[in-house]
Each structure stands twice: as structure tokens, then as C-alpha cells.
Kinemage of the C-alpha trace (Angstrom):
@kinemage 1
@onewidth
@group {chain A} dominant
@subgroup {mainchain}
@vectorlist {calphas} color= white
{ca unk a 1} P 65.976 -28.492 -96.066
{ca unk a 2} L 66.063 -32.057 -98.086
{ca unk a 3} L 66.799 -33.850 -95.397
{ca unk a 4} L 64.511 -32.409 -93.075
{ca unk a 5} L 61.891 -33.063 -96.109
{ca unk a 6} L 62.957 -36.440 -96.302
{ca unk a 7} L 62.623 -36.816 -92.400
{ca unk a 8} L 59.419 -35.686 -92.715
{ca unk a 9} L 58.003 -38.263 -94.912
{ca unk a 10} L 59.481 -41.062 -93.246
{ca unk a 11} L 57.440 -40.304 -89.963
{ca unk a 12} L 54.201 -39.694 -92.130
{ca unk a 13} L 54.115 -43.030 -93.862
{ca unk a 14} L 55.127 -44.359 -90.273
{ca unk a 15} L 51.667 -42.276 -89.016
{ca unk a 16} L 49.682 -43.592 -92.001
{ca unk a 17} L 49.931 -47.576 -91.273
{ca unk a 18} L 49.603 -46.984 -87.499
{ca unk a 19} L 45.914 -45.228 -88.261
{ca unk a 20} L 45.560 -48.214 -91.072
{ca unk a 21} L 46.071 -50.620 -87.465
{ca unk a 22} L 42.774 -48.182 -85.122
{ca unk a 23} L 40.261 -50.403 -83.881
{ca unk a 24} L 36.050 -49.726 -85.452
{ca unk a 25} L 34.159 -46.727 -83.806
{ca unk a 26} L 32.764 -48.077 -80.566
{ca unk a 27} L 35.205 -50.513 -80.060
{ca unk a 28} L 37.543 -49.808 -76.664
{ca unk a 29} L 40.884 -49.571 -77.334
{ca unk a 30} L 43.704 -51.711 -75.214
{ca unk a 31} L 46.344 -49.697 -73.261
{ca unk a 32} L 48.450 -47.195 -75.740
{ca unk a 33} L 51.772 -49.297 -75.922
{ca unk a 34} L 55.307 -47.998 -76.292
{ca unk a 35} L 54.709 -48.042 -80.400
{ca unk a 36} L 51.601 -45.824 -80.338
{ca unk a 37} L 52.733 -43.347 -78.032
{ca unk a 38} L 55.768 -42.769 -79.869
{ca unk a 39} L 53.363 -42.321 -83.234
{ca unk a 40} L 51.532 -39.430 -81.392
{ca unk a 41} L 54.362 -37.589 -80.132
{ca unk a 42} L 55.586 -37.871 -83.828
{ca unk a 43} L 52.685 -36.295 -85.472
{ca unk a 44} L 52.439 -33.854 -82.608
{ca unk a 45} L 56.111 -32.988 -84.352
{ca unk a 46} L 55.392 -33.498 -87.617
{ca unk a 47} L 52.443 -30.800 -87.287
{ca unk a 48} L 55.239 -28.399 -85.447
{ca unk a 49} L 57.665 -29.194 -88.000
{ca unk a 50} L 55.905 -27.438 -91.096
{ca unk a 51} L 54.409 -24.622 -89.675
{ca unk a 52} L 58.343 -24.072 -88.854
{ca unk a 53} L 58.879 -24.542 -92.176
{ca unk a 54} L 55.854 -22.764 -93.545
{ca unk a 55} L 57.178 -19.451 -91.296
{ca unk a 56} L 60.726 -19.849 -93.062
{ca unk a 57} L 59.595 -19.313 -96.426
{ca unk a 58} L 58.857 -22.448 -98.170
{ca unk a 59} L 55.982 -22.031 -100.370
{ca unk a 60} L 53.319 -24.473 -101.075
{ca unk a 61} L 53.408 -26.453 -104.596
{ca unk a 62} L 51.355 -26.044 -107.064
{ca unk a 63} L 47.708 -27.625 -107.894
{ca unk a 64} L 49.892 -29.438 -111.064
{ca unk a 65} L 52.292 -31.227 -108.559
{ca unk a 66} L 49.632 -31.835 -106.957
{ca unk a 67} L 47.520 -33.993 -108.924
{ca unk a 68} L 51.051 -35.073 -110.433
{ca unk a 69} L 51.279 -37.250 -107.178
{ca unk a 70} L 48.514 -39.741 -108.330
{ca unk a 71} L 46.957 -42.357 -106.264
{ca unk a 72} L 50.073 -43.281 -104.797
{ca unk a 73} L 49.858 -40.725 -102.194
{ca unk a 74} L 46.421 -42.014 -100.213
{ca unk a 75} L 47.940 -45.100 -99.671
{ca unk a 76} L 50.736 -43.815 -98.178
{ca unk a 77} L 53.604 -44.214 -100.548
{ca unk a 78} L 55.991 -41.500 -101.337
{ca unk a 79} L 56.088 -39.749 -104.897
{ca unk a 80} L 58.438 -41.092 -107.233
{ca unk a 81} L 59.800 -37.478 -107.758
{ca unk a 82} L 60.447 -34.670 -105.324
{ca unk a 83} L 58.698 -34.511 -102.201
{ca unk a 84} L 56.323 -31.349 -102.727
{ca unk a 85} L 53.046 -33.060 -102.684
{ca unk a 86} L 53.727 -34.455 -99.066
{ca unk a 87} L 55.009 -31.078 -98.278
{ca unk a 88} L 51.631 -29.788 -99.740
{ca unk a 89} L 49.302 -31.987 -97.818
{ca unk a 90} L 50.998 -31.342 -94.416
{ca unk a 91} L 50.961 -27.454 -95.271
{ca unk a 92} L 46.782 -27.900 -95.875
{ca unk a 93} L 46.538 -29.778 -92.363
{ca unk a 94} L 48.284 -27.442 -90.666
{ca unk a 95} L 47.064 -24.056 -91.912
{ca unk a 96} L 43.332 -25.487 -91.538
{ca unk a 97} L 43.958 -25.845 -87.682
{ca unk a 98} L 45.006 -23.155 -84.918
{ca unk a 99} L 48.466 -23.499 -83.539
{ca unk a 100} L 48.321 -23.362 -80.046
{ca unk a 101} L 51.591 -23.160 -77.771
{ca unk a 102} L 51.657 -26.124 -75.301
{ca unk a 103} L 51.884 -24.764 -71.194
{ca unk a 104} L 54.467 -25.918 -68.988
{ca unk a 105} L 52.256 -25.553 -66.251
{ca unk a 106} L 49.190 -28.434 -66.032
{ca unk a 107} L 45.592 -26.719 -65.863
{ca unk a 108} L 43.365 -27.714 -63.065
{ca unk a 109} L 40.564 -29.981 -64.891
{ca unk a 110} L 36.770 -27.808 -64.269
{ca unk a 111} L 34.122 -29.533 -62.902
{ca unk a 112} L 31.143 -31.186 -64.381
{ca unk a 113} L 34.551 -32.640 -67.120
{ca unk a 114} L 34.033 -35.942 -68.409
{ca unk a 115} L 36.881 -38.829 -67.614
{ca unk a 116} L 37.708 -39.943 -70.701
{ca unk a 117} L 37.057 -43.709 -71.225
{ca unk a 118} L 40.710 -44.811 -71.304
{ca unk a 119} L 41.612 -43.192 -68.680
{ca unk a 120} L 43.334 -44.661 -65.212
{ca unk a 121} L 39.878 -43.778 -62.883
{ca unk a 122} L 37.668 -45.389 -65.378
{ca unk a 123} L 39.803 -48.713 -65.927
{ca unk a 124} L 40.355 -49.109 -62.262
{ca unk a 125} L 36.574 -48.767 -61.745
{ca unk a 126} L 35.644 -51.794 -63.821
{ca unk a 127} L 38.314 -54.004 -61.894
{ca unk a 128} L 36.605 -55.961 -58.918
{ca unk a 129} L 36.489 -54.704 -55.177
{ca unk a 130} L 36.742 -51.852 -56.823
{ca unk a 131} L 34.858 -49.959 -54.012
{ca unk a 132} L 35.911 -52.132 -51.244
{ca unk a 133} L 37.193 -50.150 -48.175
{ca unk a 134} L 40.790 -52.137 -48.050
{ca unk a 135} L 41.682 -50.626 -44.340
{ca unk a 136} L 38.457 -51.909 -43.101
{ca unk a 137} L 38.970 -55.393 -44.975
{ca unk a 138} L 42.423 -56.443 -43.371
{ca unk a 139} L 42.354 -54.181 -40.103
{ca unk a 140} L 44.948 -51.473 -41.332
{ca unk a 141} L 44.112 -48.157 -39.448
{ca unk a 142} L 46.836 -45.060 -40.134
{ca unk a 143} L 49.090 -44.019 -37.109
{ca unk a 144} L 46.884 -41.041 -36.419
{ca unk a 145} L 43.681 -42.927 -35.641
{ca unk a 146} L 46.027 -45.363 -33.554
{ca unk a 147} L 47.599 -42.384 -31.637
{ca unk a 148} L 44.319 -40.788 -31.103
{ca unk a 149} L 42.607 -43.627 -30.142
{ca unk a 150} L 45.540 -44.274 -27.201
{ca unk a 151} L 45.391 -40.487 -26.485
{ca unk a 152} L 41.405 -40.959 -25.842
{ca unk a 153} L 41.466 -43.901 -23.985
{ca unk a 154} L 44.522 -42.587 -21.287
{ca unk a 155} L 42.232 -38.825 -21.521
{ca unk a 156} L 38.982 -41.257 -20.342
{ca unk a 157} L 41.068 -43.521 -17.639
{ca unk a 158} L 42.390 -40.208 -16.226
{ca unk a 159} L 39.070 -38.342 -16.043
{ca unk a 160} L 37.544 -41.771 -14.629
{ca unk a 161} L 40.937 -41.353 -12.350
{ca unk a 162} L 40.295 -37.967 -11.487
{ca unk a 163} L 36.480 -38.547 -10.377
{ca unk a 164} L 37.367 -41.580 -7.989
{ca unk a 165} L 39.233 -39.325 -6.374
{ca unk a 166} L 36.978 -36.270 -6.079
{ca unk a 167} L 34.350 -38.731 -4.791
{ca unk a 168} L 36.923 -40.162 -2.136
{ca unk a 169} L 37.770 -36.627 -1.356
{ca unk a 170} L 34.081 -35.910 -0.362
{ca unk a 171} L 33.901 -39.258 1.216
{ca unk a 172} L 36.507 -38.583 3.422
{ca unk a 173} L 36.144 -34.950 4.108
{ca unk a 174} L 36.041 -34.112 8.328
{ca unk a 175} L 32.505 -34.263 9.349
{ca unk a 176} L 33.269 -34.495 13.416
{ca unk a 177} L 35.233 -33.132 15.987
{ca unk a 178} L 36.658 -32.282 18.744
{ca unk a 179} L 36.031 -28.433 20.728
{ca unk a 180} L 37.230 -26.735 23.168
{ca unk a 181} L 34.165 -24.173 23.267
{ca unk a 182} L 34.999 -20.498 24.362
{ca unk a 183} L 33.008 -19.130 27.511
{ca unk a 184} L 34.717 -16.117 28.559
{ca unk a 185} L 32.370 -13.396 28.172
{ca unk a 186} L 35.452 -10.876 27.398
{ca unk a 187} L 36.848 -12.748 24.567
{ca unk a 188} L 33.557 -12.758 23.304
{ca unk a 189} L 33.043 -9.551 23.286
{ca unk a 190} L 36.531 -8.441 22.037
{ca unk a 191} L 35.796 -10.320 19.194
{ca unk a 192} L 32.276 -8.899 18.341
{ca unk a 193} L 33.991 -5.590 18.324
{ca unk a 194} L 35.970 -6.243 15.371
{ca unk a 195} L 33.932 -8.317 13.616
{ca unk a 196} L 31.501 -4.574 13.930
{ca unk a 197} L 34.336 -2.524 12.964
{ca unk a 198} L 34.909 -4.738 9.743
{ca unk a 199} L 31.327 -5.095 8.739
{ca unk a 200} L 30.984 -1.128 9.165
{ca unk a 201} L 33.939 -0.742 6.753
{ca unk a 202} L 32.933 -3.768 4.071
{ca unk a 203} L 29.694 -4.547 4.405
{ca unk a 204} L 29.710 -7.928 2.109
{ca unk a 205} L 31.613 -9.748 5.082
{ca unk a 206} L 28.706 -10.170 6.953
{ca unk a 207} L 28.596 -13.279 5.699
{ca unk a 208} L 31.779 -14.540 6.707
{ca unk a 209} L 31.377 -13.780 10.136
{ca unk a 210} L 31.155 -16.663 12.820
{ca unk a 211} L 28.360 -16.369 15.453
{ca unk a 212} L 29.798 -15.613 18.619
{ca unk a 213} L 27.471 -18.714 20.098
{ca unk a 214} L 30.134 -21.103 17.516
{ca unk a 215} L 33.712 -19.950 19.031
{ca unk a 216} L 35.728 -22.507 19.961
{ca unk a 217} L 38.986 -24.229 19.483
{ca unk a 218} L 39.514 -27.494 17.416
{ca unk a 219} L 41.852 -29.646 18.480
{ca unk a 220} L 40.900 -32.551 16.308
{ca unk a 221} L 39.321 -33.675 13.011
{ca unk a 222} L 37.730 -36.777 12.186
{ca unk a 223} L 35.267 -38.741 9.401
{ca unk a 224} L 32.813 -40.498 10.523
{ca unk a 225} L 30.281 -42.415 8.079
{ca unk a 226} L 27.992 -44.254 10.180
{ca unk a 227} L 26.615 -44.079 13.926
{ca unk a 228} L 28.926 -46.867 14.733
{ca unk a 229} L 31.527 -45.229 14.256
{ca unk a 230} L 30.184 -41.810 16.306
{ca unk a 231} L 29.504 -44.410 19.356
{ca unk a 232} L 32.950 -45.838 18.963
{ca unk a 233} L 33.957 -41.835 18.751
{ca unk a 234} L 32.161 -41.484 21.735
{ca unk a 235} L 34.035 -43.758 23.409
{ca unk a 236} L 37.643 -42.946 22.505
{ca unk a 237} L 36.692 -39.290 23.859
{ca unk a 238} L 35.729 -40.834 27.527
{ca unk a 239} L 38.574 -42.652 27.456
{ca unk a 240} L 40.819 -39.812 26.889
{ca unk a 241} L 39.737 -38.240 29.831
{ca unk a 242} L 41.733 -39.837 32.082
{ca unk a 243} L 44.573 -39.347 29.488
{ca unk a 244} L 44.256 -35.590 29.467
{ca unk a 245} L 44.071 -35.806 33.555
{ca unk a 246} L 47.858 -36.942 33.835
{ca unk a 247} L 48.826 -35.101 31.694
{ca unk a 248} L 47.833 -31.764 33.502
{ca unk a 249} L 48.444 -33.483 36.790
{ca unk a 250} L 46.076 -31.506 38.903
{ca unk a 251} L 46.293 -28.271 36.902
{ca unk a 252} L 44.457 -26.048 34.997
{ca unk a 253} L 45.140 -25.090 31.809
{ca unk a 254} L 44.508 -21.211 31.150
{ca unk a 255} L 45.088 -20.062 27.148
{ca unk a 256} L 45.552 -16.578 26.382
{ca unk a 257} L 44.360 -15.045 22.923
{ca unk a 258} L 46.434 -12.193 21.818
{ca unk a 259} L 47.047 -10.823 18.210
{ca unk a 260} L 45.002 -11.777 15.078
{ca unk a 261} L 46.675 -13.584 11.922
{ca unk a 262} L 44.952 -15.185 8.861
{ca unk a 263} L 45.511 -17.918 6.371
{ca unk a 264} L 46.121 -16.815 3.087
{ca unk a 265} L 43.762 -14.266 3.818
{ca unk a 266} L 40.645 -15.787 3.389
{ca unk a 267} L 40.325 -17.097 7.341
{ca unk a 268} L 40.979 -14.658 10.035
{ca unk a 269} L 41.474 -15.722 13.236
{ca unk a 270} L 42.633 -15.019 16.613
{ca unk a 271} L 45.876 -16.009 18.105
{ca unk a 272} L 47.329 -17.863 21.126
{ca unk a 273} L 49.619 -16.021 23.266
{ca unk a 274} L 53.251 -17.629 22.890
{ca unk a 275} L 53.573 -19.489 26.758
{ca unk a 276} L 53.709 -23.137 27.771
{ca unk a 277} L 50.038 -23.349 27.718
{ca unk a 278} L 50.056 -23.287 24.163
{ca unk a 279} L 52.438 -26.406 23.962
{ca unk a 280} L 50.381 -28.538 26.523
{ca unk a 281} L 47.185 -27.936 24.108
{ca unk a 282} L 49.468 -29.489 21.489
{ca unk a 283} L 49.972 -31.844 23.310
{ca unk a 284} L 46.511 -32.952 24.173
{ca unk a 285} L 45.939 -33.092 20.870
{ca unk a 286} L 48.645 -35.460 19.738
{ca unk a 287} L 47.423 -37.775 22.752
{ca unk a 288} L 43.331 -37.591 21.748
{ca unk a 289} L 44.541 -38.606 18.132
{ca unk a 290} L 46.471 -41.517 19.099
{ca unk a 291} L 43.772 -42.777 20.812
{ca unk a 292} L 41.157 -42.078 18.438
{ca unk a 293} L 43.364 -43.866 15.742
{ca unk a 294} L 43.935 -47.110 18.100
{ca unk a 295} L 39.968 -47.216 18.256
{ca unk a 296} L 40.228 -47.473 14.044
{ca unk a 297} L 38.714 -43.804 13.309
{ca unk a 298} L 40.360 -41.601 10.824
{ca unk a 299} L 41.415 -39.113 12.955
{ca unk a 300} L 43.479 -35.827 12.439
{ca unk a 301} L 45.279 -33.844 9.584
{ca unk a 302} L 48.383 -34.103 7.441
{ca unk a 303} L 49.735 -30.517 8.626
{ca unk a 304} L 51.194 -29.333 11.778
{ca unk a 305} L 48.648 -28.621 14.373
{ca unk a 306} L 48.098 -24.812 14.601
{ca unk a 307} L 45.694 -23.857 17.514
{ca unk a 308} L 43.501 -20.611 16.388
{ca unk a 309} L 40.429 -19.178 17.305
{ca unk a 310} L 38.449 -18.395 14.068
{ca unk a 311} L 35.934 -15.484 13.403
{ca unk a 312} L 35.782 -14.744 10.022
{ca unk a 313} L 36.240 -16.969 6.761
{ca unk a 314} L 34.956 -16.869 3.183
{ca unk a 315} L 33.652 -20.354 3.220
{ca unk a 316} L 30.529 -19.498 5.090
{ca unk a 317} L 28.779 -18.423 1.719
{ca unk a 318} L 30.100 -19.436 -1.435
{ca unk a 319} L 28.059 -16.412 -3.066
{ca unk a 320} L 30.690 -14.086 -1.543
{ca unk a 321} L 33.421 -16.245 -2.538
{ca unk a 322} L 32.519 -14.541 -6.177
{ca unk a 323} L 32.445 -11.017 -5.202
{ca unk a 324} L 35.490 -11.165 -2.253
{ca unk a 325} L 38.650 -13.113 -3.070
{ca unk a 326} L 40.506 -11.668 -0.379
{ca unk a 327} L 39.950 -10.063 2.925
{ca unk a 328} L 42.133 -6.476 3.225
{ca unk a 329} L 44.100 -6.953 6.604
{ca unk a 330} L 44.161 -3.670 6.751
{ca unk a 331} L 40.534 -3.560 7.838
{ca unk a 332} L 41.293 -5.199 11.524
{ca unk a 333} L 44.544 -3.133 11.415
{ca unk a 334} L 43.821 -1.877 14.557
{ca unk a 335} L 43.119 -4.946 16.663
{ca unk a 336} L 46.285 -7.052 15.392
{ca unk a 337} L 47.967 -6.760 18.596
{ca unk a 338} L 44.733 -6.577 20.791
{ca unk a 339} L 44.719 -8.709 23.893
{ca unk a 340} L 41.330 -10.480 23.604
{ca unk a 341} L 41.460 -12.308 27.560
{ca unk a 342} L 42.130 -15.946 28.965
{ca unk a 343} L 39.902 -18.898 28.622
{ca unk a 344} L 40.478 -21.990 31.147
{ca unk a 345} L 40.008 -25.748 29.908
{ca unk a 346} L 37.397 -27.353 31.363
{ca unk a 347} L 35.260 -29.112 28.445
{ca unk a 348} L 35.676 -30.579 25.448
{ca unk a 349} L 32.663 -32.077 22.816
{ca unk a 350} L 32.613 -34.075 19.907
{ca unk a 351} L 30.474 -31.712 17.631
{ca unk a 352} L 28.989 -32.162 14.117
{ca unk a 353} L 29.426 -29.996 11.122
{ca unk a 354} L 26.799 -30.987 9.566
{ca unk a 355} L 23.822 -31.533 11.972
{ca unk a 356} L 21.461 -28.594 13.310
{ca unk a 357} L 23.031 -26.206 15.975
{ca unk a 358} L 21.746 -25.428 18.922
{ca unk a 359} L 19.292 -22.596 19.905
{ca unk a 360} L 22.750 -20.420 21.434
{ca unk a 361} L 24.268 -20.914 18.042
{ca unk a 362} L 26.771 -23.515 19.156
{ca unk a 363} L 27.364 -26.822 17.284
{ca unk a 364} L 25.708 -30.028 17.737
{ca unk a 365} L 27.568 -32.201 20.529
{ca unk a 366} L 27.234 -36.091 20.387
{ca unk a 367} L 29.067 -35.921 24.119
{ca unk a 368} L 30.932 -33.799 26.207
{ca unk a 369} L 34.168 -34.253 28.880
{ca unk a 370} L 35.084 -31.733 31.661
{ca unk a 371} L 38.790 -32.644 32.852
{ca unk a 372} L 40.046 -30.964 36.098
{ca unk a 373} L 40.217 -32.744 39.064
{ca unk a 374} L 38.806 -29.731 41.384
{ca unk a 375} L 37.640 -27.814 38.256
{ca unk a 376} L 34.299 -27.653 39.276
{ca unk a 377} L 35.226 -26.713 43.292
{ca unk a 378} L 36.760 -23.763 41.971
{ca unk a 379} L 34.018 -22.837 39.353
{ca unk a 380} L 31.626 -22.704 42.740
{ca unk a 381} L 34.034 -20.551 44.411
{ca unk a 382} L 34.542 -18.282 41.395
{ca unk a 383} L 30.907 -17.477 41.562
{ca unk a 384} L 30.807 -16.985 45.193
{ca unk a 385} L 33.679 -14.342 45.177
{ca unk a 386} L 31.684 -12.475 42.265
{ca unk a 387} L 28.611 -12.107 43.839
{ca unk a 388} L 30.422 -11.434 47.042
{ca unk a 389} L 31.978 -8.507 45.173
{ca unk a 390} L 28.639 -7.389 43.892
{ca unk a 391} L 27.290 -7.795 47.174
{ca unk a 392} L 29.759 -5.625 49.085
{ca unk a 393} L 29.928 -3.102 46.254
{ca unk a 394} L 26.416 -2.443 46.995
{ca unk a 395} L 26.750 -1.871 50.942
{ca unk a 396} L 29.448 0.387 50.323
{ca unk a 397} L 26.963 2.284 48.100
{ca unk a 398} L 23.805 2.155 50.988
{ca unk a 399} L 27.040 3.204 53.386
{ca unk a 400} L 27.775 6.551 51.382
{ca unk a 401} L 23.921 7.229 51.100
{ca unk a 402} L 23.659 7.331 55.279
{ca unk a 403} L 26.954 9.166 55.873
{ca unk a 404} L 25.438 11.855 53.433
{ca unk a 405} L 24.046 14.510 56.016
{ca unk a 406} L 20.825 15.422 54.116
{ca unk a 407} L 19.876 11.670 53.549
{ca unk a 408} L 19.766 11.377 57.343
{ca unk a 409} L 17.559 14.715 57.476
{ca unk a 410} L 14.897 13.009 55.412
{ca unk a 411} L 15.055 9.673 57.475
{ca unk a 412} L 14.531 11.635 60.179
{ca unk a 413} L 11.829 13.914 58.608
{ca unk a 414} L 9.846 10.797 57.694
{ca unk a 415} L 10.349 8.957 61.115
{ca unk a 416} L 9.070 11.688 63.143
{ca unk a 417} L 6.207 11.927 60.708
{ca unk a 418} L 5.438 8.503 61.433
{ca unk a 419} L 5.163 8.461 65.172
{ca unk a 420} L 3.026 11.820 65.329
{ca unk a 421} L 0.289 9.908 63.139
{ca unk a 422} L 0.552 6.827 65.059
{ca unk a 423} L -0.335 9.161 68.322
């Protein structure tokens, strides 16, 4: 317990000439040094060290050994006898404050708490450029706002990207080309039939259907932005004609529609009959787009050509596009076999999706080619035999009517009724 007494004092007379050294009330003090901050953690440990030695059991000296100390003992020195009056004086210090155990943990600081004047914040403040923004000063940026920057230019090139070629897109979407109109009043017909028989059993897809006054066949697609290019259209189609000629050599070309199919259900359609016919049309096709392409137009499509007649697609109104995604197959179930009739090539137009249609419902034609060498012969004679048909059908009918025996009995009636007023 001596030495620990002994200890004790040493550290308190250390204490006493480092307070002698604090600078005058108002004054700032430098920068605790190594010295000073080894002073407070002493008398942090000199204050822990008696009331450790208070608990044991030491009690404090008297009010004799007290004044026994003199004035030795404000300036610092240590008694000349035992050390109970320094005991004494550290005892009084300590039991007049409340020990409180230190936390391990730090406490967050409250708001509205006041930096103290020495601390780090307030020094740095008084040092110049203190509120100078250093990243803006010397150009350093952190490698977020260079990554994002990077990502938001390539996001604006590729949406700039992406429009160019949405506008090209429209620019160069088909706006012409080239039918083979359908004029065979049976097809026609078949056709209307299912397009009732659908409508009866959905009525929405009225508004898909295709006028019967639009049927047709496309054999080509083309894009043409100015009326130079429809006259040089124009003339790539007359000079196909003679093209087309050779290669049906005389010959008409007769396609038979049989079957209907779709694509991916949203166009319904109906189909060619599998023959040679269909293969010649192909062919004709290949041979108008070559020369359509040597005259510098656009002409054609990427896929494989695919002859179909069409009759119903979702397209037509983009209001039922929202309500009908798909059209059920099973409502032209009944017709998917159905022979629809045979339609001869004899004309083919350069029409325009985009111009008025005519008064019958067909498309706008800039100009028109029949091919057929005695096409036109044999149109004359087809009408001849049909009204030659009608014709005889009818004297057959006027023949049954006399051979009846009571239609000649009123002929007669009526004749001799006529000559006895005439007398």
C-alpha cells in the first residue's frame, strides 16, 4: 500500500506543474502533445486509483495531519512525513464527484451539440480553401459518375440508333404493288360464305374482313417515294409484258384455290391448289422483280414468295388488335378443305395502298397489263357460249310449254276467239 502511496504522489506533483504550464482563460490552446495527453490519462488514474483505495478500507487522516502538512502542500511539494495529507486531498476530490464507469461502446453525439473549439472540424475550418470543392478544382470525378456517364451516353446513341431505324423502317415500308385481281364470281362468293359464317359466330371480326371488291393476289411489293419513281414503275410493268408472254408461250395460266391456312393466326387466307400452275406464278414473280430492280426500284421481300389469297386479317383495325389477339381456326373449321374455283391470268395492276379505292372497292391502279396472246378471243367466245346456253335453255322451256296439251287448248281457245270478232 506504500508504494502504491508513493506512486500516487509522484503522478500528482507531475499533474500540479503541468496545470502551473495552462495557457489564460480565452486564450486557444496549441494541439495536446504527447506530454499532456499522458498527464490526463494520469489523473484520469489517479482519480480511479483512490476510490480503489477508498473501497479497500483506507480511512481518511485526520483534520491534525491535515493542517500538519503546511504550505508545502499548495505548491506541490510532498510532506516531509508520511503521505496522509496527499492521500487526504485526493480522497476530498474524489468523494465530491460521481464516479461514473467509462463505456466501451462510443455514444452517437445528439444534435443541436456544440464542436468543441479544439476539435479536428473546427481547426480544419479555419485552414484556407477550406470549402473549396477539390473534385471540381482538378477534374477528379469518382468511378461511378464516370461509369454512369458512359452508360448514359451508349443508352442515348442507342435510342438515337433505335429511332433512325424506326424512321427508315416507315420510310421504306411497301406502299405499291403488283395484283393479280380475282374475277371469278364463284370464288367470290365461296369466300363471302365464310367470311358470314365467321362473323355470325364472332362478331368483332367484322373488322378484319376484306371487301370482296379488294381480292386479289400479290405477286410483288415495292416502295415508291416520289411520282418518278411510280412512272419509272410504270414502265418496268409494260416492259414485263412481253417477259411474262414467253414465258407462258401461248398459254393460259388457270390457278385453283383450294383449302384455307393462316399466318400465325392473325391472317387467314385462301390457298393455291398444289399443280404446276402454282410454280409458273412463282415464276412470274421472280422475273417482274428482276426487272423492276434493273429499273433501280426497291422491289420485293426478304422471304420466300408464298402466293395466297387473303380475306381476313387483324391489321384492318388496330382497335380490334386490343380485344382479338388471335383468330380461333376452329371457326372456318368447316371450309379448310373447301374448293373455292379457278381464276385465269389475264391482268395484272400496279395498285396503291395508300390512295382512295375505287367505287367497286378495289385498289387504286396507276396501270394495268393483260398478257395472253388470244386471251381476249377467247373471253368473246366465253360469253357467246354463255348466253348461247341461256338462250337455248329458254327454247327448251317455250318447247315444253307447247307440247303441254292444255297450253295448246288455250292457244286455240284464244285464236278462234280472234277470228270470230274480226268477222
Amino acid at each position: 500500500m506504500r508504494r502504491l502511496l508513493s506512486i500516487l504522489r509522484f503522478h500528482r506533483a507531475r499533474l500540479l506543474a503541468a496545470a502551473v504550464e495552462l495557457p489564460a482563460p480565452g486564450h486557444r490552446a496549441p494541439p495536446a502533445g504527447r506530454g499532456e495527453r499522458r498527464a490526463a490519462a494520469a489523473a484520469w488514474w489517479l482519480g480511479s486509483s483512490l476510490s480503489m483505495a477508498q473501497c479497500g478500507g483506507l480511512a481518511p487522516p485526520s483534520r491534525a495531519a491535515e493542517e500538519a502538512q503546511g504550505p508545502g502542500a499548495i505548491a506541490g511539494d510532498p510532506p516531509a512525513g508520511a503521505g496522509e495529507s496527499l492521500d487526504h486531498d485526493g480522497l476530498e476530490n474524489v468523494q465530491g464527484k460521481k464516479i461514473i464507469p467509462k463505456k466501451k461502446k462510443r455514444t452517437k453525439r445528439r444534435k443541436g451539440s456544440h464542436t468543441p473549439p479544439d476539435s479536428m472540424d473546427c481547426l480544419m475550418a479555419e485552414m484556407p480553401f477550406a470549402s473549396t470543392n477539390t473534385g471540381d478544382e482538378f477534374g477528379i470525378t469518382s468511378t461511378f459518375e464516370i461509369y454512369f456517364k458512359k452508360r448514359r451516353k451508349r443508352t442515348t446513341r442507342r435510342k438515337t440508333e433505335e429511332d433512325d431505324q424506326t424512321k427508315k423502317k416507315r420510310q421504306d415500308q411497301p406502299n405499291y404493288f403488283i395484283s393479280l385481281p380475282i374475277t371469278n364470281p364463284k370464288i367470290t362468293r365461296g369466300i363471302q360464305a365464310v367470311q358470314d359464317m365467321v362473323v355470325q359466330k364472332d362478331h368483332r371480326l367484322s373488322q378484319a374482313m376484306v371487301r370482296y371488291g379488294s381480292f386479289h393476289v400479290t405477286l410483288l411489293v415495292m416502295h415508291l417515294s416520289s411520282e418518278e419513281e411510280v412512272s419509272t414503275a410504270v414502265g418496268a410493268l409494260l416492259e414485263s409484258k412481253d417477259a411474262i408472254e414467253e414465258l407462258l408461250q401461248g398459254k393460259h395460266l388457270d390457278l385453283s384455290f383450294q383449302g384455307i391456312d393462316h399466318f400465325r393466326n392473325e391472317v387467314v387466307f385462301v390457298k393455291f391448289a398444289a399443280s404446276d400452275h402454282t410454280a409458273a406464278l412463282t415464276e412470274i414473280s421472280e422475273t417482274m422483280k428482276k426487272i423492276f430492280q434493273e429499273k433501280g426500284i426497291l422491289a420485293g421481300e426478304n422471304r420466300a414468295f408464298k402466293p395466297h389469297l387473303t380475306f381476313m386479317k387483324l391489321s384492318k383495325s388496330p382497335e380490334l388488335r386490343k380485344q382479338v389477339k388471335k383468330i380461333d381456326p376452329n371457326l372456318y373449321e368447316n371450309f379448310k378443305n373447301h374448293y373455292f374455283g379457278d381464276e385465269t391470268l389475264y391482268r395484272l395492276d400496279l395498285c396503291s395502298m395508300l390512295k382512295k379505292k375505287q367505287p367497286n372497292g378495289y385498289y387504286h391502279c396507276e396501270s394495268s397489263i393483260t398478257v395472253g396472246k388470244s386471251h381476249e378471243s377467247d373471253l368473246i367466245k366465253k360469253a357467246l357460249h354463255r348466253e348461247s346456253l341461256a338462250l337455248l335453255s329458254k327454247l327448251n322451256k317455250i318447247k315444253e310449254l307447247l307440247s303441254n296439251p292444255e297450253t295448246r287448248m288455250k292457244i286455240n281457245r284464244e285464236l278462234f276467239e280472234d277470228r270470230h270478232k274480226q268477222q
